[in-house]
N, C-alpha and C positions, 0 to 999 in steps of 0.2 A: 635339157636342151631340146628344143623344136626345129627338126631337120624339115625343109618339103624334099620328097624326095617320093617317084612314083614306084611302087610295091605290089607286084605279084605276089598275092598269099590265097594259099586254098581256101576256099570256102565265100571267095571274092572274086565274083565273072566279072570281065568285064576289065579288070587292072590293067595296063601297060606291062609289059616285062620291063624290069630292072637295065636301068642305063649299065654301060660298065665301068665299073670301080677302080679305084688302085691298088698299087699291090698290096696286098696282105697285109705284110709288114706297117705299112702305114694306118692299118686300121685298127680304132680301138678294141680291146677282147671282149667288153662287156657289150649285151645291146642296146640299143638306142629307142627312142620314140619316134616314132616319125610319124609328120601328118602327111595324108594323102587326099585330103580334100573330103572324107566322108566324114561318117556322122562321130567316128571315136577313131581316136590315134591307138594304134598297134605297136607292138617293140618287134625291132627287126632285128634280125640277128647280123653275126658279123658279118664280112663278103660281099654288102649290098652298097658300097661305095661311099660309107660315112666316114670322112677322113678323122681320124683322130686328132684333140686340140693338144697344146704345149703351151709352156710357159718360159719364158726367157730365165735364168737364172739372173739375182744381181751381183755374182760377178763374170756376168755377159758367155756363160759357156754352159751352162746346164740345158742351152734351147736344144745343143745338138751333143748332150753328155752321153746317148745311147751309142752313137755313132765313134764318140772318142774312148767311151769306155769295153768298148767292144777292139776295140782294136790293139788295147793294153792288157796280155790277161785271160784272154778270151782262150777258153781248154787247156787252161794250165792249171798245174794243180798246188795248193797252196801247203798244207798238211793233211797226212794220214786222208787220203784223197780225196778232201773238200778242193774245188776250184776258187780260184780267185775271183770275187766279185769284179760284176761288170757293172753295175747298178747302182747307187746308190743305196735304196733299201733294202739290198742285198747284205746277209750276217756276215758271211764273210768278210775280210779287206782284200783291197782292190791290192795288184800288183806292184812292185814297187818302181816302175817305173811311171806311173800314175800319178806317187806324191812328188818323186822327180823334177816331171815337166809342171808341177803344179805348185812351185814351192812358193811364193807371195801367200797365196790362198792357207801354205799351213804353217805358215808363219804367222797368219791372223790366227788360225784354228788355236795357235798354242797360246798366245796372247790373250785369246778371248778365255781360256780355261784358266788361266791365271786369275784372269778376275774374275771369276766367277766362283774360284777356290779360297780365296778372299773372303768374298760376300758368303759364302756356303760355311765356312767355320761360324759366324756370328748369329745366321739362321739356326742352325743345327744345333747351337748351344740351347737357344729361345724357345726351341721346340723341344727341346728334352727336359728343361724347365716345366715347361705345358702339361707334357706327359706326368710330369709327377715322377720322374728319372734321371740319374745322374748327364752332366754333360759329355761324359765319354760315351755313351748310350749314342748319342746326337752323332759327335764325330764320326766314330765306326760309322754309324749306318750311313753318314754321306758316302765313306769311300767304298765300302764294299757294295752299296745298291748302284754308287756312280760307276765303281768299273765292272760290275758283271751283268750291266745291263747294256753299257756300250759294247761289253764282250759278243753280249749273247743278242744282239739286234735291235735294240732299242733307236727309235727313231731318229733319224739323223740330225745333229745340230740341236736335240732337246738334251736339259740335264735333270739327271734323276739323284733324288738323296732325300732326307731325310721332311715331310711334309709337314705344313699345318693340320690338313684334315687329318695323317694319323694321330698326331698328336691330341687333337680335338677328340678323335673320338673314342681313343686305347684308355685315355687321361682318369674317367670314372673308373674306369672298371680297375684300371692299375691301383687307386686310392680304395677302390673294395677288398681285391684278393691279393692284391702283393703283385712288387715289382717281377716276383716269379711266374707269376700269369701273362705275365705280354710275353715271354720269347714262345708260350707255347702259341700265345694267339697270334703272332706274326708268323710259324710255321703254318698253322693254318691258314690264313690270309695266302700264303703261297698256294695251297691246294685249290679252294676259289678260283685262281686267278688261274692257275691252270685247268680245270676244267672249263670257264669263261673263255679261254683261247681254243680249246679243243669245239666246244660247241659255236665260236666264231661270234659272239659277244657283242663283240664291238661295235659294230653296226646298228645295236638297236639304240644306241644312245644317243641317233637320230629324233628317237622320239622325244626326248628331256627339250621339254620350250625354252625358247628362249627367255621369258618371265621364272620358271623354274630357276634357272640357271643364275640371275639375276639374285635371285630370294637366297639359292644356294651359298653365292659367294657373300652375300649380305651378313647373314647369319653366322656362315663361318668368321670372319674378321670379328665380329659378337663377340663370339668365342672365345677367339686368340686373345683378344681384346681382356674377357674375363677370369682368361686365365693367368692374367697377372697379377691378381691379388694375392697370390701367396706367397709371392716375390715382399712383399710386407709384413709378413708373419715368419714367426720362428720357427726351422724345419720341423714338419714331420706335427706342426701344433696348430690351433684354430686362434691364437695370441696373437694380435699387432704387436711388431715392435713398439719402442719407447716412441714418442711424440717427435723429439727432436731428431732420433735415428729416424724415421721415417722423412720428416720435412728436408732433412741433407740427400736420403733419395731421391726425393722428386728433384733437387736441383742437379744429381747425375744425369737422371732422366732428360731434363731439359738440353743441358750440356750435351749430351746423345744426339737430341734431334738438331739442337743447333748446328753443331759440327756436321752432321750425314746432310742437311740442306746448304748449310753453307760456305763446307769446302770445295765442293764439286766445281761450284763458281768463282773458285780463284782462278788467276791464268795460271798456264805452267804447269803447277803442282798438282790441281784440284783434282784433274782424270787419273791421276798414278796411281788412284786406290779407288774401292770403292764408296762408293757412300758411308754404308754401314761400320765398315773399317774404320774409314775418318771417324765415326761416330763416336766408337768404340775406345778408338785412341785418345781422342779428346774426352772421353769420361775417364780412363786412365790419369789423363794428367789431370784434371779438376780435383781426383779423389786425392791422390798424393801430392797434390801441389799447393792446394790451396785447404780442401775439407781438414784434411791430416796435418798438413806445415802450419797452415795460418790459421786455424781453429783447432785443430788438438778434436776431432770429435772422426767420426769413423764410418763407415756403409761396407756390410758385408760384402766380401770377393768371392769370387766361383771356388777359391780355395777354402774358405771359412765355412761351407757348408756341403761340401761333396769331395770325395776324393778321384783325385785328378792323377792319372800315373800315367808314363809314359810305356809303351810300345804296342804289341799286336794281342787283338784280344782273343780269349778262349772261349772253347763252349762251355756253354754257361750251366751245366750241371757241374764241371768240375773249377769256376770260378768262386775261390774263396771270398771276395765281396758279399757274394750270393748265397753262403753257406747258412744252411736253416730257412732258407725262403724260397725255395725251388719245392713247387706241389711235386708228389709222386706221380707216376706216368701210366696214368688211370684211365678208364672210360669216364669215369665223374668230371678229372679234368678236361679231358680232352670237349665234353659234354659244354663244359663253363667256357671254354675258348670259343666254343663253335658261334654263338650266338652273335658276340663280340667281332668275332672274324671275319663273317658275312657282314655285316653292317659297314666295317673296314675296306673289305675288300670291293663292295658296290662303290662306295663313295671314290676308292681311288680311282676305279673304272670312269667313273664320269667326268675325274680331275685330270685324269692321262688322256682321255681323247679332247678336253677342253684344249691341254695344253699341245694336242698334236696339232689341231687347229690352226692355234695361233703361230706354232712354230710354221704350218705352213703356207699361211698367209703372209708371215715376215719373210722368208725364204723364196715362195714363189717356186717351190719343189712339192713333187706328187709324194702320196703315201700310200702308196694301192694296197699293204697288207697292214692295217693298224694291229690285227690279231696278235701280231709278230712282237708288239710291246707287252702284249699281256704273257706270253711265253720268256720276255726277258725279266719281266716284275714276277712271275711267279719263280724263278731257279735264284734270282736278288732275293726277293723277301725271306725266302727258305733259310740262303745261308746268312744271312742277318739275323734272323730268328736262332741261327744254331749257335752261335756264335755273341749271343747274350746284346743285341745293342736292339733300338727300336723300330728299324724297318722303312720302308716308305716307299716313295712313285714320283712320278714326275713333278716337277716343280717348276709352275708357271711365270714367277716374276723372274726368276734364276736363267731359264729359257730365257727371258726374253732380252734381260741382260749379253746373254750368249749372242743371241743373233743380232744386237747392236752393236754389239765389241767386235762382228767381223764375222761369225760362223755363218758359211752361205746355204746349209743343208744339203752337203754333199757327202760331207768326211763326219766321225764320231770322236775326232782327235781329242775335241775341245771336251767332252766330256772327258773320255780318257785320262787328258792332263790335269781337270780339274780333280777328278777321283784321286790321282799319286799325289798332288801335293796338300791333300788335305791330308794324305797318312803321313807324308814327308814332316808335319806341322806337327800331326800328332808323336810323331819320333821326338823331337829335336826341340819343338816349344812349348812344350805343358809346365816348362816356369813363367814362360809368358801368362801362359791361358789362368793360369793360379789367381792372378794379383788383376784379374779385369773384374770390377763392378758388376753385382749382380744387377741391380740396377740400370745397366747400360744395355743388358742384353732387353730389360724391358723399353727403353730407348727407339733398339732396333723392328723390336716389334709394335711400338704407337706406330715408325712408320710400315712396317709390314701393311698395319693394321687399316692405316690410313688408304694406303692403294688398294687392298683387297677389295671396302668397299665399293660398293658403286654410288657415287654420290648422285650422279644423275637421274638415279631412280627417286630419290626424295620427290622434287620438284614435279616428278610424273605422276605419281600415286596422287601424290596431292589434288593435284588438280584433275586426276580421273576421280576422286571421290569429291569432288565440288562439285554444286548446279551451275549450269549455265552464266545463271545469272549472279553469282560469284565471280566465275572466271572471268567474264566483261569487265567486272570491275579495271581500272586505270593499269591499279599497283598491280595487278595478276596480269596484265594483258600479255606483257611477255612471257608468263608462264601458259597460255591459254591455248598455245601450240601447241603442247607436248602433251595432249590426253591424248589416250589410247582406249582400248576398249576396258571400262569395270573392270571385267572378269581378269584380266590380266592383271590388274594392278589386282585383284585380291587376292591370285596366285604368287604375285612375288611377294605378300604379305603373308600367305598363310604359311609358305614353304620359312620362310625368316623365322616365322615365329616359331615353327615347329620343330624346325632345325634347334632353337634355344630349349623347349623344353622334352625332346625326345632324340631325333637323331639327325646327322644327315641323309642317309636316305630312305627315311619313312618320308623327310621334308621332302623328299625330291621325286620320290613313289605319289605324294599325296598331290605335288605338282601337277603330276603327269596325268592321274586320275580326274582332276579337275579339269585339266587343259582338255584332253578325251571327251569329256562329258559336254562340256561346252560348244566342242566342237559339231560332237554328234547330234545335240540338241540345233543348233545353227543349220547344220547341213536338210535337218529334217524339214525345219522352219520354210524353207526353200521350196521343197516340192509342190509343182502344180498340178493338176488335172483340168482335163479338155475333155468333154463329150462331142459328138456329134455324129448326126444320122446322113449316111451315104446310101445311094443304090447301087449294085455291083451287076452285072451282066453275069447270068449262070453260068456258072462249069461244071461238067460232070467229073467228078473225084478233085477238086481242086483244095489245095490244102487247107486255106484259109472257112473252109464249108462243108467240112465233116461231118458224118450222120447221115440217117435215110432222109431226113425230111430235107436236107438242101438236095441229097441226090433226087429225090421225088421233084422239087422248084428246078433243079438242069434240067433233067427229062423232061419239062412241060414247057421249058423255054420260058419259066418268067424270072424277070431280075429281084435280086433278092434284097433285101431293106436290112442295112447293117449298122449295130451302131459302134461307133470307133470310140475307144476311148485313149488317150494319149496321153501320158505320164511323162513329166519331167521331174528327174533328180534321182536319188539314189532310193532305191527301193529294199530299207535295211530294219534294223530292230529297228530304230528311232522314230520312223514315219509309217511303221506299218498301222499303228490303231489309228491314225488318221485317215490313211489309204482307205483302212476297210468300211471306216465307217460313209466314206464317201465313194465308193466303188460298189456299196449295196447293192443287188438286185433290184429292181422294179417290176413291178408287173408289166407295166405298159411296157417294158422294153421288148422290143425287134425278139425274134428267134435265134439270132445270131449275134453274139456280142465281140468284138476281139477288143483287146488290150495291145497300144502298140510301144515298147519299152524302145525303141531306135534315140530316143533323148533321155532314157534312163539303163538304170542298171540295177538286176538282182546281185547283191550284194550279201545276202548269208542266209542263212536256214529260215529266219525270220520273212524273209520276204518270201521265200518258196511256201512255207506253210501259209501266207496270206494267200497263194494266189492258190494255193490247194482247194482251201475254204472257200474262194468265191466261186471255183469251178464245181462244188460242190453243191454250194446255192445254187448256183441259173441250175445244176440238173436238177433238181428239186421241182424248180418251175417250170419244167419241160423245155428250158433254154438251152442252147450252146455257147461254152467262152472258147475262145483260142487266143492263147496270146504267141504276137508276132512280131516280127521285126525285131529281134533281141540282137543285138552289139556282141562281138565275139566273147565279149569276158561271160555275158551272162550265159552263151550260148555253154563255156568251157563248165561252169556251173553247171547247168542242169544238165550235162551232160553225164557228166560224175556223178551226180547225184539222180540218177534215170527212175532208177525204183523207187526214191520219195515223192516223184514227180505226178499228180493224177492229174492234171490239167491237158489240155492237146497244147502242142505250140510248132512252131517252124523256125526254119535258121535263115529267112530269106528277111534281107536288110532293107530293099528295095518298095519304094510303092506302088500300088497295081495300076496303070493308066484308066482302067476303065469304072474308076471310082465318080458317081455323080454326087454332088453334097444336096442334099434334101432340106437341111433347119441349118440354123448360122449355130456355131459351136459356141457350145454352154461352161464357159472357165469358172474353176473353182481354183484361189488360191489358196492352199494353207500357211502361207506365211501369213497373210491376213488374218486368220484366225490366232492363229499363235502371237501373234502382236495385241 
């Protein structure tokens, strides 16, 4: 955001003093940018009168939630002397006369986690599948990542349990070393995730493009997508089932996606569940009703190939399931986790700020500490890991479920309830869970599968990698809108495909490195230079005319013949060997050269050692450089860095009145030459 707003800052004659502000209270903590009409915007700090923005909540009370939650609560103390949140992203809960006056709102909160507890047993099954792990694996990890990350501060109105990307990317290595290997590598995956929150993480995931992101989620659905083939093979073997067992699956399958698109749209009935439920159900009755009654032929059930038992799970060194497949508690092991865990633990990093995003763009509620999720996923994944199930992070389409079924981003209810009654399920109907089609769980994942995609991105690529004179064509013309730049579209192609044959975040590493490069190359492309010969009126000791020989031209009174040269753009690794090559020395050049950087910026060591070297040349030739006019960031640079500094330079922004121009200035673009 671009405030005008007039700013006193040292180093800057001449400013207006600062109008006066409001109170405190209403100003944001962080600083701002503000233009002040020169040549580069400065960040100002708090105090200087930039009123902070808000956002209405939708349901019409979150614009003025600081003010009411302050007033409930506020220095009381909750237990073992934590206070009661005032806040919403505050870990604690708010007092209880807060849910009180707010009871509509959590009677959504608890509705909405119903369904979502719903739709979360049939993911979580799909996903354990994935994994190459039993489906109680899946269960546990929804409810214990769902309630101890709504315990321990996980964003408000998002629900956390059990993911595609772990499942995607635990999935190899579990079929390498044994189901024994993932709880050590989801304990690890906790360590990550808390040192990520300690070092404040979150924020750099700013830099992941949006083509990155694009490619990332592409390739995942891939994935999920390919890891239903063994859903057609006999456990634990590389064998298709029989022809005709296989062919009465795909028609579960279908029955699956039938039912989850086309119950939704009955009246009445269709919202009382969710999709995937419906889905679920109606492969239920298909298989027994018609596959089994009226053909006599059969489709394995989640009972036929995994055992399913009811109640709370153990830590998994003393679960006899696991007995003989549990590695010893090694540096070798812990060695084999670690590689697996980081690659885990980045990817969910990317997936849990994707989904705070979206949760807060649904919501229209601030998140000012994302860090605060990575400290609830690292104390989840730990005990998920201890406790023998597969782990996981935020869950984006599950979220977004959430916050159409009513959750407004205030209260963590919805997750909460969704957490109880997926163990409530797992207590009380694991003879249900027994007798549902494996099959149907792949059902729930075509459509997982289908939304994860982005389909929109086909249509784009495309037609970035067609000529012109393709896209004119008739048939394309409606696609002939949606190119973008190449490089982007070969970003969301290279991240897809890389994601398929290495990981997701080398994909989204290799993203990022491209997008960077691209970037840097572009930005460079840009840079111009300007020469031109002024004459200036002598000064004696004037900054801009250092040395005997201008002080000898003051004392004689004659004006000194200077030539200016003027640099636009960033002055960094990327544009330096252009810079230098056209900022050469000349002989015929004046005694006096300056460089004026007031339209550019030294930008990293690269550009200071450029301008080192030139100031090295003119001395060579018996010249003088100074560069002038530097913008405060460059000035904060070579400030810091004083001793690598040999050049002369000044911190004055300003131009001298008594400048005469001599020749019409001589432009050099390098973008021209770079095209």
């Amino acid at each position: 955001l671009t405030f005008t707003h007039p700013v006193a800052e040292a180093g800057h004659a001449g400013s207006p003093a600062p109008s006066p502000g409001p109170d405190l209270d209403d100003v944001d903590s962080a600083a701002v940018v503000v233009d002040d009409g020169s040549d580069d915007a400065r960040p100002v700090p708090v105090g200087l009168g930039v009123p902070k923005l808000r956002k209405k909540g939708s349901a019409g009370i979150l614009a003025s939630e600081d003010k009411e939650d302050s007033e409930e609560g506020e220095g009381k103390e909750c237990f073992m002397g934590i206070k009661y949140a005032t806040k919403h992203y505050e870990v604690a809960p708010y007092e209880w006369g807060v849910y009180r006056g707010d009871l509509q709102q959590v009677k959504k909160e608890v509705l909405a986690g119903l369904t979502v507890a719903f739709a979360q047993v049939s993911e979580s099954m799909a996903f354990a599948f994935i994994a190459g792990v039993g489906p109680m694996q899946g269960l546990h990890a929804a409810w214990i990542i769902g309630l101890t990350l709504s315990f321990f501060g996980s964003r408000t109105a998002m629900i956390n349990g059990a993911t595609g990307v772990r499942a995607a990317v635990v999935a190899p290595y579990v079929k390498q070393h044994g189901v024994g290997m993932l709880f050590y590598i989801v304990c690890v995956i906790s360590v990550f995730q808390a040192l990520a929150a300690l070092f404040r993480v979150a924020k750099f995931v700013r830099l992941v493009p949006r083509p990155a992101m694009i490619g990332f989620v592409n390739g995942l659905a891939i994935i999920l997508a390919m890891g239903q083939i063994p859903n057609f093979k006999f456990p634990g073997t590389d064998t298709f089932r029989d022809r005709d067992q296989v062919a009465w699956m795909w028609v579960v399958v279908a029955a699956t996606v039938g039912f989850s698109v086309g119950m939704p749209k009955v009246p009445k009935i269709g919202g009382i569940l969710p999709p995937s439920l419906w889905g679920i159900i109606g492969a239920v009755i298909i298989e027994f009703g018609i596959v089994r009654a009226a053909f006599g032929a059969e489709t394995p059930t989640i009972g036929d190939i995994s055992e399913v038992t009811p109640g709370f799970p153990t830590v998994f060194w003393d679960d006899p399931q696991h007995a003989g497949q549990i590695p010893d508690f090694t540096w070798e092991t812990i060695k084999t986790a670690t590689g697996p865990a980081f690659i885990a633990a980045a990817a969910g990093l990317v997936e849990a700020v994707m989904t705070m995003e979206v949760v807060t763009d649904l919501t229209e509620t601030e998140n000012p500490n994302p860090n605060q999720q990575l400290v609830a996923l690292s104390v989840g994944n730990f005990v998920s890991g201890i406790f023998g199930t597969l782990g996981g992070g935020a869950t984006i389409g599950l979220s977004m479920i959430n916050c159409h079924n009513g959750a407004n981003g205030r209260y963590r209810l919805s997750g909460i309830v969704a957490g109880i009654v997926v163990l409530l399920l797992i207590l009380v109907a694991t003879p249900l869970i027994k007798i549902i089609p494996t099959a149907s769980l792949v059902g729930v994942m075509v459509i997982v599968c289908f939304h994860t995609f982005d389909w929109g991105s086909v249509p784009t690529v495309i037609a970035c990698l067609m000529p012109l004179t393709v896209r004119q064509h008739a048939m394309l013309a409606p696609h002939a809108e949606r190119k973008i730049r190449r490089i982007d579209a070969v970003v969301i192609l290279v991240v897809t495909v890389v994601t398929l044959l290495v990981d997701l975040f080398t994909a989204v590493a290799a993203g990022i490195c491209i997008t960077a490069c691209a970037f840097a190359w572009q930005e460079a492309a840009l840079v111009t230079v300007t020469s031109r010969l002024v004459e200036k009126a002598a000064k004696a000791g004037s900054a801009g005319s250092a040395g005997e020989g201008a002080a000898a031209d003051a004392e004689a009174g004659k004006p000194q013949v200077v030539k200016i040269i003027k640099v636009d753009g960033a002055v960094c690794f990327a544009s330096v060997m252009d810079l230098t090559r056209e900022l050469t020395p000349r002989r015929d050049d004046p005694d006096d050269v300056e460089i004026h950087l007031h339209a550019s910026q030294v930008a990293d060591y690269s550009g200071i050692h450029m301008l080192n070297v030139l100031g090295e040349k003119y001395t060579q030739l018996g010249k003088r450089l100074h560069v002038r006019r530097l913008n405060w960031r460059s000035q904060k640079l070579l400030t810091k860095a004083r001793n690598l500094v040999t050049f002369t330079y000044d911190t004055t922004e300003q131009p001298e009145d008594d400048e005469v121009e001599l020749a019409s200035p001589r432009h050099i673009h390098i973008e021209d030459r770079a095209a």
